[in-house]
ZADO-306281 format. One record per atom (N, C-alpha, C): residue in three letters; x, z, y. Coordinates in steps of 0.1 Angstrom, whole numbers, padded with zeros to 4 digits, always signed. Layout:
N
alaXZY
...
//
This chain:
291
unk+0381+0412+1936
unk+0391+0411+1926
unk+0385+0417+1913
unk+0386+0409+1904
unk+0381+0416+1888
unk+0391+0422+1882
unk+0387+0431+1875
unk+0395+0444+1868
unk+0403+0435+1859
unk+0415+0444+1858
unk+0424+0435+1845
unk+0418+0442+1836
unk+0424+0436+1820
unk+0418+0442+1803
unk+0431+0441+1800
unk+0432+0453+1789
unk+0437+0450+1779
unk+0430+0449+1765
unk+0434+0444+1755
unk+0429+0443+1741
unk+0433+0450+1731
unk+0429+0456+1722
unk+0438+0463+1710
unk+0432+0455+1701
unk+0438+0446+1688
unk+0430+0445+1676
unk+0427+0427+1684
unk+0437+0421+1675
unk+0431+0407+1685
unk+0431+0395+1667
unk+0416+0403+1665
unk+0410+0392+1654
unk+0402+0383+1661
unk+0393+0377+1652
unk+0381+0367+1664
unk+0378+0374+1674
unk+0371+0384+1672
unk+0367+0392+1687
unk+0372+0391+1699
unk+0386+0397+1692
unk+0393+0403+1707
unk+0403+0394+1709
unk+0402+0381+1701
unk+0413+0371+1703
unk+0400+0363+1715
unk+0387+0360+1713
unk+0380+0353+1721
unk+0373+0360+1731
unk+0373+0372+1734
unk+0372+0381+1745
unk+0386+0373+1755
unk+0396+0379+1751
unk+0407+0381+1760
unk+0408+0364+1765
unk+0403+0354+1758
unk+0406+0340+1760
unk+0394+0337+1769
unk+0381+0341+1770
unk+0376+0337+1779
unk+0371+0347+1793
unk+0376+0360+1790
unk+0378+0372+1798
unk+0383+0362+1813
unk+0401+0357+1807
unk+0406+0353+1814
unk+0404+0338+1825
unk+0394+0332+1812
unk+0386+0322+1821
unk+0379+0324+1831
unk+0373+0335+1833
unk+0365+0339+1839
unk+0372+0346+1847
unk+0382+0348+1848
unk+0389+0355+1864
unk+0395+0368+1864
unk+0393+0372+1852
unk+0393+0386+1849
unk+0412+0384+1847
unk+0427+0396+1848
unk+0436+0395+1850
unk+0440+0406+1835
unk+0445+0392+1825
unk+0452+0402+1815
unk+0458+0411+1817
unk+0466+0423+1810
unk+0476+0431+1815
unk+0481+0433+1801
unk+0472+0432+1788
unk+0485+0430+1778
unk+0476+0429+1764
unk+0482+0427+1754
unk+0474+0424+1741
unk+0481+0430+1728
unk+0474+0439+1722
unk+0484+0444+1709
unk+0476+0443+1697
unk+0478+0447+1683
unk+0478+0439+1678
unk+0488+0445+1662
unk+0476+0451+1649
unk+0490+0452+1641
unk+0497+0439+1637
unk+0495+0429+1637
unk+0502+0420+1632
unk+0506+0412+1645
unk+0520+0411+1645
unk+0525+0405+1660
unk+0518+0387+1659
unk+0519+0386+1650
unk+0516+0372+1654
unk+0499+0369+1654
unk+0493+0381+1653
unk+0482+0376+1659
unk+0478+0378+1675
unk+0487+0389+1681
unk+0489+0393+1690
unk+0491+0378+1705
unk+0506+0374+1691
unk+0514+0364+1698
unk+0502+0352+1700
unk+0492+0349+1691
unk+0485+0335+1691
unk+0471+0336+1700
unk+0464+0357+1704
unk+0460+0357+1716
unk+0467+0354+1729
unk+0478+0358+1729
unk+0488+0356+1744
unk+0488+0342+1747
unk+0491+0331+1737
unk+0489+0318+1739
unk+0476+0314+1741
unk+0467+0316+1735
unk+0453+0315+1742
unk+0449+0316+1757
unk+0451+0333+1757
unk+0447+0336+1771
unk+0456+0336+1782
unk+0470+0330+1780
unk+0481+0332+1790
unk+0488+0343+1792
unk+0485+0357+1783
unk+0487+0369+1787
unk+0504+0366+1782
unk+0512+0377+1791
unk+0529+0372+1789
unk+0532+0390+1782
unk+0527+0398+1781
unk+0531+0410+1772
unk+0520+0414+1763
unk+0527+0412+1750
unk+0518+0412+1734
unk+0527+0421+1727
unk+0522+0434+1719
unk+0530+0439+1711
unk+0522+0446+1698
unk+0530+0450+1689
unk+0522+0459+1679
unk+0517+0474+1683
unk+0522+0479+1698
unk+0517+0493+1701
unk+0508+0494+1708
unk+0498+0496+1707
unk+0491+0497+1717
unk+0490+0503+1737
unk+0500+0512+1729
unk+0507+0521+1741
unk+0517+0508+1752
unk+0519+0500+1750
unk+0524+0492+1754
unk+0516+0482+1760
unk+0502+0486+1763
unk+0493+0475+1770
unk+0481+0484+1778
unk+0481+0496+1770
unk+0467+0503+1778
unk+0471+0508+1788
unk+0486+0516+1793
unk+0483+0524+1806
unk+0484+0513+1817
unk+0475+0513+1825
unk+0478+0504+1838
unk+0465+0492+1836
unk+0458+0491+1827
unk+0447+0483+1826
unk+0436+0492+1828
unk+0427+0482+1837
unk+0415+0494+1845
unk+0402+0489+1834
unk+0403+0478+1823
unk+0399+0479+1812
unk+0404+0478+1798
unk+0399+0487+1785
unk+0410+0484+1775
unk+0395+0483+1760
unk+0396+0468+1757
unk+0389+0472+1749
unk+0395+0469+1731
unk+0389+0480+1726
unk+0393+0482+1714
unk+0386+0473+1704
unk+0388+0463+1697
unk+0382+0454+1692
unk+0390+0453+1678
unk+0393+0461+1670
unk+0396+0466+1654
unk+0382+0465+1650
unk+0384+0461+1633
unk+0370+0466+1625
unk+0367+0478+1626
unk+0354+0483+1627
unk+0346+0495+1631
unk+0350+0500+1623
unk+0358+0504+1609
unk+0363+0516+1606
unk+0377+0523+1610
unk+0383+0516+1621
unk+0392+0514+1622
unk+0392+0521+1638
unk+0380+0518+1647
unk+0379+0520+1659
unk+0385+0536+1663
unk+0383+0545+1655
unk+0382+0563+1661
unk+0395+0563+1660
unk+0398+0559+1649
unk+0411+0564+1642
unk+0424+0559+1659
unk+0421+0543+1658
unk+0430+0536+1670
unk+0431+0542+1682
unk+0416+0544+1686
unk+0413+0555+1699
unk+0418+0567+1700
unk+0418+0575+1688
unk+0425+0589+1688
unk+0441+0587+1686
unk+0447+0580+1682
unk+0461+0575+1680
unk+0467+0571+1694
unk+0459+0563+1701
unk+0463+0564+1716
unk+0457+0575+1725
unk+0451+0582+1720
unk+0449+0595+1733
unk+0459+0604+1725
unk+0464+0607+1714
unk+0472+0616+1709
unk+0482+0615+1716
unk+0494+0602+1721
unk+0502+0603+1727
unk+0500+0597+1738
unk+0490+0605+1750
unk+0486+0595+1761
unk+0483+0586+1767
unk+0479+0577+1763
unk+0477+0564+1764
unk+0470+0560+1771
unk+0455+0570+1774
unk+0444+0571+1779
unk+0445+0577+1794
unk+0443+0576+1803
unk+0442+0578+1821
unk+0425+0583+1830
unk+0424+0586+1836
unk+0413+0581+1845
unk+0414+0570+1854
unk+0422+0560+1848
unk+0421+0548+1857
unk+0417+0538+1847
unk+0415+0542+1836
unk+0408+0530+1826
unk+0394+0534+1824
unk+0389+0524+1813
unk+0375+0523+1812
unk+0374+0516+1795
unk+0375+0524+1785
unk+0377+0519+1776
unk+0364+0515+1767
unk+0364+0509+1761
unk+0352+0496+1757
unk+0356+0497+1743
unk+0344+0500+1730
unk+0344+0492+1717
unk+0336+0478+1714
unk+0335+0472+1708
unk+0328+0460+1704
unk+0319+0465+1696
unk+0318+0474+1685
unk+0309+0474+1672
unk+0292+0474+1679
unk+0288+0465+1668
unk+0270+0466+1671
unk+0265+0478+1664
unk+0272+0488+1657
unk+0261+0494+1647
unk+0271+0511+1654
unk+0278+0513+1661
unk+0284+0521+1666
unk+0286+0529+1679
unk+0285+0542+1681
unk+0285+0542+1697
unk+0294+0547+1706
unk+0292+0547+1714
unk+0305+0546+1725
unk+0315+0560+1726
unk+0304+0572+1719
unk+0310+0583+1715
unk+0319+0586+1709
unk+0323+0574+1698
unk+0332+0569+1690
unk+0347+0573+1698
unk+0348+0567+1712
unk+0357+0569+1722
unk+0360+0584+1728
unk+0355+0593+1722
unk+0357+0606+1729
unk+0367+0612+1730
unk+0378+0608+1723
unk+0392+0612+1727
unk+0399+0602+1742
unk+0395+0593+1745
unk+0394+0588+1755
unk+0389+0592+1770
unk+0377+0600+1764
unk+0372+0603+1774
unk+0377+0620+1779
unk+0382+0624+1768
unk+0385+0639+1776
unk+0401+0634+1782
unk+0405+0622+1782
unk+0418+0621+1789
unk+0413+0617+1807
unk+0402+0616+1803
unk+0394+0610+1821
unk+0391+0598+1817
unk+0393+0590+1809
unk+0387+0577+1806
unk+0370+0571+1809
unk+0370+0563+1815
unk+0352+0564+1813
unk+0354+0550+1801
unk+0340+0561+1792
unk+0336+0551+1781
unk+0326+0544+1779
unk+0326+0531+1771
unk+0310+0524+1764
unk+0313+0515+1753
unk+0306+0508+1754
unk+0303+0497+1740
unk+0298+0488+1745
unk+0299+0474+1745
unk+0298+0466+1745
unk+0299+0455+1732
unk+0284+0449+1730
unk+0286+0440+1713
unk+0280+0431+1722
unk+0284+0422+1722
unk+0281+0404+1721
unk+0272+0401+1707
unk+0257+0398+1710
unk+0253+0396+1697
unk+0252+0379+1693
unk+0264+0377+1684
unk+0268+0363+1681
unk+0276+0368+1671
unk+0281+0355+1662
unk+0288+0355+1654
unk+0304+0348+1662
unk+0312+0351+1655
unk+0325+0348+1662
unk+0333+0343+1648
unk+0330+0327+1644
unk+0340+0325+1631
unk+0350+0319+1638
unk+0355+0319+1650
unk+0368+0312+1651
unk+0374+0316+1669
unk+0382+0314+1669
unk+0386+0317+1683
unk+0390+0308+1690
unk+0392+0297+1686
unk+0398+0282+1689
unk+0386+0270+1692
unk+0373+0275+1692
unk+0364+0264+1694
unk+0364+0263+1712
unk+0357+0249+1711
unk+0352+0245+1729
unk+0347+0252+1739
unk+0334+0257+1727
unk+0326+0260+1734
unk+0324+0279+1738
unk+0322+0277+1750
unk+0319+0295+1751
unk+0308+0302+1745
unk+0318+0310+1732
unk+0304+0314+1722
unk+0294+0326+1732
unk+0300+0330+1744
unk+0291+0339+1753
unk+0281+0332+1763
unk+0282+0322+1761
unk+0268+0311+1771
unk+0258+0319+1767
unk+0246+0323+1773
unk+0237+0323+1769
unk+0230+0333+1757
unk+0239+0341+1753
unk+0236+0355+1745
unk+0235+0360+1747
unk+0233+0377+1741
unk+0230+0390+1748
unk+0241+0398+1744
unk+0246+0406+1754
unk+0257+0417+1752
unk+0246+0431+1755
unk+0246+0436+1748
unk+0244+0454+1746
unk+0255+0458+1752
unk+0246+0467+1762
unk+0257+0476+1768
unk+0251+0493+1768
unk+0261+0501+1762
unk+0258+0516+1767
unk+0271+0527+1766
unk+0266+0538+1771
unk+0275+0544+1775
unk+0273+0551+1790
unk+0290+0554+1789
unk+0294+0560+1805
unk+0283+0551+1816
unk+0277+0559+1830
unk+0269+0547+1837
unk+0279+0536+1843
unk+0289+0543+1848
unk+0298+0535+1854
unk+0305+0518+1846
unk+0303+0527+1830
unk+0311+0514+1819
unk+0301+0502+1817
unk+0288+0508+1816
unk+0274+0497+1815
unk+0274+0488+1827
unk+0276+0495+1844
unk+0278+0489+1850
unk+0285+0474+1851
unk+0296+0478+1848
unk+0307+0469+1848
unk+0303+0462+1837
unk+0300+0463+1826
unk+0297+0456+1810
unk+0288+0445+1816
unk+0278+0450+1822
unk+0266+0439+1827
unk+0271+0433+1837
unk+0280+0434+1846
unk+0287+0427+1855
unk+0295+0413+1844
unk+0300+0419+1833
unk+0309+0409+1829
unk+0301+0403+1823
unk+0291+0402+1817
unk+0286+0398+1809
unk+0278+0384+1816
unk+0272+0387+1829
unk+0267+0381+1836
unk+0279+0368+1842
unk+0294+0371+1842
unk+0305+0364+1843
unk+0307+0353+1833
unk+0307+0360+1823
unk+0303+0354+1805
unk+0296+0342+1804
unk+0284+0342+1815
unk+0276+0335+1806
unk+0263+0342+1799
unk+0262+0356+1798
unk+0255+0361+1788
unk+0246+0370+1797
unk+0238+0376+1788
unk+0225+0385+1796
unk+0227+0396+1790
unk+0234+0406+1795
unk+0238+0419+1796
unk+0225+0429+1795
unk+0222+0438+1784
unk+0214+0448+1782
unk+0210+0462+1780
unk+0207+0473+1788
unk+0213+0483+1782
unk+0204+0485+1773
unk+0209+0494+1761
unk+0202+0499+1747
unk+0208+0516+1746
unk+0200+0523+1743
unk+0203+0539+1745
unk+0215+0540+1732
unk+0221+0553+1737
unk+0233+0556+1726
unk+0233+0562+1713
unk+0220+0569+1715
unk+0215+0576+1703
unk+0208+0562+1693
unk+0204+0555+1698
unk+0195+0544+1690
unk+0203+0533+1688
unk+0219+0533+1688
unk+0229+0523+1687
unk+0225+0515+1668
unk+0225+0525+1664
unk+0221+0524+1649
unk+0208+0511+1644
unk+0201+0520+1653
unk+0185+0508+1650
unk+0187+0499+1659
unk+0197+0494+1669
unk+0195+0485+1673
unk+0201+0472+1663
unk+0211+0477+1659
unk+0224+0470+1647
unk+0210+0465+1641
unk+0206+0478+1630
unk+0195+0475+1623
unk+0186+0464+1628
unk+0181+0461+1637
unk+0173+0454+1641
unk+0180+0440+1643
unk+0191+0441+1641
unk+0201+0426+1642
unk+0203+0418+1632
unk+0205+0427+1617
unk+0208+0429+1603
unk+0191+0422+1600
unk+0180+0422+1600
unk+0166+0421+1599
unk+0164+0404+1605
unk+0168+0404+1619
unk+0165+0392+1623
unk+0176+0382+1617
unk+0188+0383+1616
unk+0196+0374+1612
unk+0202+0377+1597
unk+0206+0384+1591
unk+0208+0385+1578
unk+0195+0385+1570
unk+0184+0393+1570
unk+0177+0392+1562
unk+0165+0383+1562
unk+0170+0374+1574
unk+0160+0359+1573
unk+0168+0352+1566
unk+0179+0351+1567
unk+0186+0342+1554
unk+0178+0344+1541
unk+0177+0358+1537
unk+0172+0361+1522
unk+0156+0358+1524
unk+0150+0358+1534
unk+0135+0354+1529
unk+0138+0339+1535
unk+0147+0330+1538
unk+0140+0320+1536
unk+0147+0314+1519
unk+0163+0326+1515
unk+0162+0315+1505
unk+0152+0322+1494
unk+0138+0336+1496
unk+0129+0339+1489
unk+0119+0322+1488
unk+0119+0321+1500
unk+0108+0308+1500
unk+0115+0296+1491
unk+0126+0295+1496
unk+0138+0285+1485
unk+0132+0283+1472
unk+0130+0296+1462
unk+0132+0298+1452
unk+0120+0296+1444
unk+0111+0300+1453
unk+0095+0297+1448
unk+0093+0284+1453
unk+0098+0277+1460
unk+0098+0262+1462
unk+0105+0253+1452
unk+0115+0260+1447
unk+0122+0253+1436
unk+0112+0252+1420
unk+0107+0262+1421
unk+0096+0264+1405
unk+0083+0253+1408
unk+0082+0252+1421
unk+0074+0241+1419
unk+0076+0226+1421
unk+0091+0224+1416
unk+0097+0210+1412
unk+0106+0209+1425
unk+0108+0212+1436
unk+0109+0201+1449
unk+0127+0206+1448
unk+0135+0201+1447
unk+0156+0203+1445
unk+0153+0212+1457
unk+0166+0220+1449
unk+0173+0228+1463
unk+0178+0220+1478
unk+0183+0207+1476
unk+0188+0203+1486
unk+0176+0196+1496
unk+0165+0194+1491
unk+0154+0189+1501
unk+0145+0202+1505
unk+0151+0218+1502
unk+0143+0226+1503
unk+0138+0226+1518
unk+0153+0225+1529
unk+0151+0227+1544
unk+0145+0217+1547
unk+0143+0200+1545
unk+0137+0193+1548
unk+0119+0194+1547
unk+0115+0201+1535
unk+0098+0205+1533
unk+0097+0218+1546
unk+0110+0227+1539
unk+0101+0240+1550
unk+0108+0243+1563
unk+0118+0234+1567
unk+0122+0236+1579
unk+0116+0238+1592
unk+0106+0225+1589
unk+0096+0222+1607
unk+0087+0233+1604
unk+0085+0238+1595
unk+0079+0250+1588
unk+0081+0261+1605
unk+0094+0264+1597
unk+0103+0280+1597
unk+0104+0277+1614
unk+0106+0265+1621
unk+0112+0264+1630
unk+0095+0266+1639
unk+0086+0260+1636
unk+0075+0260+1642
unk+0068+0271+1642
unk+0073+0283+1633
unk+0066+0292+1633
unk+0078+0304+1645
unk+0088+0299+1647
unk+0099+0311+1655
unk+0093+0304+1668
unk+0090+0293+1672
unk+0085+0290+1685
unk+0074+0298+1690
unk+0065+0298+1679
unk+0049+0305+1681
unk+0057+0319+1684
unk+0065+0326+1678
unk+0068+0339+1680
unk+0073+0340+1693
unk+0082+0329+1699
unk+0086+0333+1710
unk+0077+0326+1722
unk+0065+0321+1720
unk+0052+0317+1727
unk+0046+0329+1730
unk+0043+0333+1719
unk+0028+0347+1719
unk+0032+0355+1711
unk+0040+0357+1706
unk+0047+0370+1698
unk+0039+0372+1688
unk+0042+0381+1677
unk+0045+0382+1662
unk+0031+0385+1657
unk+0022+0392+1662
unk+0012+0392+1663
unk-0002+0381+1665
unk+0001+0372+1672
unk-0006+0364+1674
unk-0004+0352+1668
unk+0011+0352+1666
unk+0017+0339+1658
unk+0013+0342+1644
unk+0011+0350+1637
unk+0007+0351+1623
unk-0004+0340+1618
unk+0001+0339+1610
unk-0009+0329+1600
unk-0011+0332+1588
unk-0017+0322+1580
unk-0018+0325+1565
unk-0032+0332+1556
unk-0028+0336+1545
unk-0036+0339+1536
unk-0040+0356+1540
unk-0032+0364+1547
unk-0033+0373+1547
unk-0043+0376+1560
unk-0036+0370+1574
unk-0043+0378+1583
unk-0059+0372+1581
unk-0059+0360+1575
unk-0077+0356+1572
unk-0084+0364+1567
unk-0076+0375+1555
unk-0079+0382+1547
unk-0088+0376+1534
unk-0079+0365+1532
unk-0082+0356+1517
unk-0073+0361+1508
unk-0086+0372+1502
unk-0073+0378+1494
unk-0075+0372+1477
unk-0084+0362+1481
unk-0082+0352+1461
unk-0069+0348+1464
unk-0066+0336+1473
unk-0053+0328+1476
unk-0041+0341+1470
unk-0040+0353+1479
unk-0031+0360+1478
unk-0027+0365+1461
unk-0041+0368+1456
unk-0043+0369+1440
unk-0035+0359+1429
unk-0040+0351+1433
unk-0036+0335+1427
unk-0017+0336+1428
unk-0013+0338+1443
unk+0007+0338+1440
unk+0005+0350+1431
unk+0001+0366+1434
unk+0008+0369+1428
unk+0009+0369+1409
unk-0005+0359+1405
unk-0007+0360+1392
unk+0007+0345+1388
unk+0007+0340+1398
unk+0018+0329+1398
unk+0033+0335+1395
unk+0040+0343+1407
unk+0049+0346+1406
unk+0049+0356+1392
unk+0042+0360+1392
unk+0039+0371+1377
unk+0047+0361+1363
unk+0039+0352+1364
unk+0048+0348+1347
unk+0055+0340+1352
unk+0059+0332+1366
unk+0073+0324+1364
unk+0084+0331+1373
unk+0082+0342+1377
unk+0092+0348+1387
unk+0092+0363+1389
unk+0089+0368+1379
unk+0088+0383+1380
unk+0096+0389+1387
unk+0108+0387+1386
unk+0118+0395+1398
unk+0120+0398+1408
unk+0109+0385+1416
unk+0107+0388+1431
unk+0096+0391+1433
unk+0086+0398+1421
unk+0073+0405+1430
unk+0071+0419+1438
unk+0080+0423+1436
unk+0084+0434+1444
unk+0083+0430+1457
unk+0097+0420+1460
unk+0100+0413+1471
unk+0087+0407+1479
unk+0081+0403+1468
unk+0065+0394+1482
unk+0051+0404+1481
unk+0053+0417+1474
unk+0042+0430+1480
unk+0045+0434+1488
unk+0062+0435+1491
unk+0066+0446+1500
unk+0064+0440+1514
unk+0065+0427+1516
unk+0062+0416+1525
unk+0049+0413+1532
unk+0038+0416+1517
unk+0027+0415+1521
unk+0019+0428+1524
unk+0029+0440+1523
unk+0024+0453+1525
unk+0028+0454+1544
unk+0033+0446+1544
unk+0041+0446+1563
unk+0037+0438+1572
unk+0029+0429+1563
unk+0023+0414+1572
unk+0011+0426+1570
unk+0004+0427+1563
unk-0011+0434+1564
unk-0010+0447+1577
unk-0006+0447+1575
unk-0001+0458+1591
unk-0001+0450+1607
unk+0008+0441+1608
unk+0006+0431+1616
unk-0012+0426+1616
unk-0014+0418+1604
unk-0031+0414+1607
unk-0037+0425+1610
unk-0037+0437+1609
unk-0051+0448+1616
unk-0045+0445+1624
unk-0036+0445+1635
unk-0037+0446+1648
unk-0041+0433+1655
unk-0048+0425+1650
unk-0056+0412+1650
unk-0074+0417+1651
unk-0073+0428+1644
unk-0090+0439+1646
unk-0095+0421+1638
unk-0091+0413+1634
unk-0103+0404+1627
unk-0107+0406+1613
unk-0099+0417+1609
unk-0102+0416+1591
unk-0113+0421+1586
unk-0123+0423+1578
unk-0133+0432+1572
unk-0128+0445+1566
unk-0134+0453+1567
unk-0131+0464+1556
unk-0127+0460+1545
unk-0136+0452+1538
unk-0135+0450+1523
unk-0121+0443+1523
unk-0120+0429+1533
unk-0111+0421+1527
unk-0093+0432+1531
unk-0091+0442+1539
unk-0085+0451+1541
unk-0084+0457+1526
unk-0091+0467+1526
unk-0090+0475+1512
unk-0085+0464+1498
unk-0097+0452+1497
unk-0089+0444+1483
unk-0074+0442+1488
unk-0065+0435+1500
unk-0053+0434+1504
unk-0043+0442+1501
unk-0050+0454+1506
unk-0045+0466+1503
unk-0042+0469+1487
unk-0049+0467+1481
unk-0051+0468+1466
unk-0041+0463+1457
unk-0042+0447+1460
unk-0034+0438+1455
unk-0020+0441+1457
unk-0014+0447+1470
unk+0001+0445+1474
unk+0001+0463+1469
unk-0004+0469+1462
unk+0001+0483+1458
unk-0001+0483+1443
unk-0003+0472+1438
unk+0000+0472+1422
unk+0013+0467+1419
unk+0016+0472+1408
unk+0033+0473+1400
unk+0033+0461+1399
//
């Protein structure tokens, strides 16, 4: 028999937790919610028949309760329900946040509660789509051992590949999420931009550098980041390298910052290639530490 849940905070998150929780076998026990009608439109999702604005009204008696509020919101909700009891040693209470840790729950846990965190690393723009956004992703799990337990149990229910990540390093793992997915947006629309100065429209930019960008994530997940490198740098052709930055110099000054600091991080990557020269190292070196 799988543990029931309850939900606190039923935005995308915890409106598509509790909706496919329940697909998966798992036994609502209730859904709250400051605004009742969001409450009310998880209950019709997941079938759950008690939704309310208190939370107190769904967590005692759920052997899981996860708190799925925006992460500024999480301590405050957690300590609001252990202030007036809420909390048991028969639950197992759970946050969602990627950049936060399960410590967060510590008013929970001196009620007997065992705690963790659990983040699904996916985007969640909707709660109403087909498809199970937990197929095939990874859920971070840490915490209490007993909560990780169970986390990777569900997760493996999900659809998903359950991971533990330490609690103290919850921070750099976020970080490390923010790097692969947010700040590839900004270097590819960096490449965008310097593709635009050389005539080619913004709208055929993904069409030139897509088979690009996509052939180069394959090599990384072939032989890793290391081996997959290419280019001007790890050859250690450092005229080529000279040449953009005398280029970006008079038509793009703003982002030279942006492609030293780049080529100050790839040059790091190529020594661990051991193929560079001294010399073409030191000129590399040279070039990506001028103003």
């Amino acid at each position: 028999m799988k543990p029931s849940f309850s939900i606190v905070g039923c935005g995308k998150v915890g409106t598509t937790l509790a909706r496919y929780l329940t697909g998966a076998g798992y036994t609502v026990h209730g859904l709250a919610s400051r605004c009742l009608e969001s409450a009310k439109k998880a209950a019709e999702l997941s079938g759950a028949t008690t939704y309310s604005t208190d939370p107190l009204d769904v967590t005692p008696g759920a052997d899981m309760v996860f708190i799925t509020t925006p992460d500024g919101l999480i301590k405050e909700v957690c300590d609001a329900i252990a202030a007036k009891g809420g909390f048991s040693d028969k639950n197992m209470v759970f946050h969602c946040s990627g950049s936060l840790p399960s410590t967060l729950l510590g008013s929970a846990k001196k009620q007997g509660a065992v705690i963790g965190s659990v983040h699904p690393l996916q985007s969640f723009a909707s709660a109403y789509g087909d498809k199970n956004p937990f197929e095939g992703i990874v859920m971070a799990l840490e915490g209490d051992e007993a909560a990780v337990n169970v986390g990777l149990e569900m997760a493996e229910t999900l659809g998903a590949k359950g991971f533990r990540i330490q609690t103290d390093a919850k921070t750099l793992y976020h970080a490390s999420a923010v790097v692969a997915s947010n700040y590839l947006v900004t270097l590819v629309d960096f490449a965008y931009q310097l593709l635009a100065s050389s005539g080619i429209d913004h709208k055929d930019a993904y069409t030139v550098l897509g088979p690009l960008i996509e052939g180069t994530l394959a090599n990384i997940k072939k032989v890793g980041t290391v081996q997959a490198l290419t280019g001007p740098v790890v050859r250690g052709d450092s005229a080529t390298v000279s040449d953009h930055l005398d280029a970006i110099k008079d038509i793009m000054p703003h982002v030279m910052g942006l492609y030293t600091v780049l080529g100050r991080h790839t040059l790091e990557i190529a020594k661990k290639r051991g193929t560079l020269t001294e010399s073409s190292r030191d000129e590399l070196t040279r070039l990506f530490s001028e103003p």
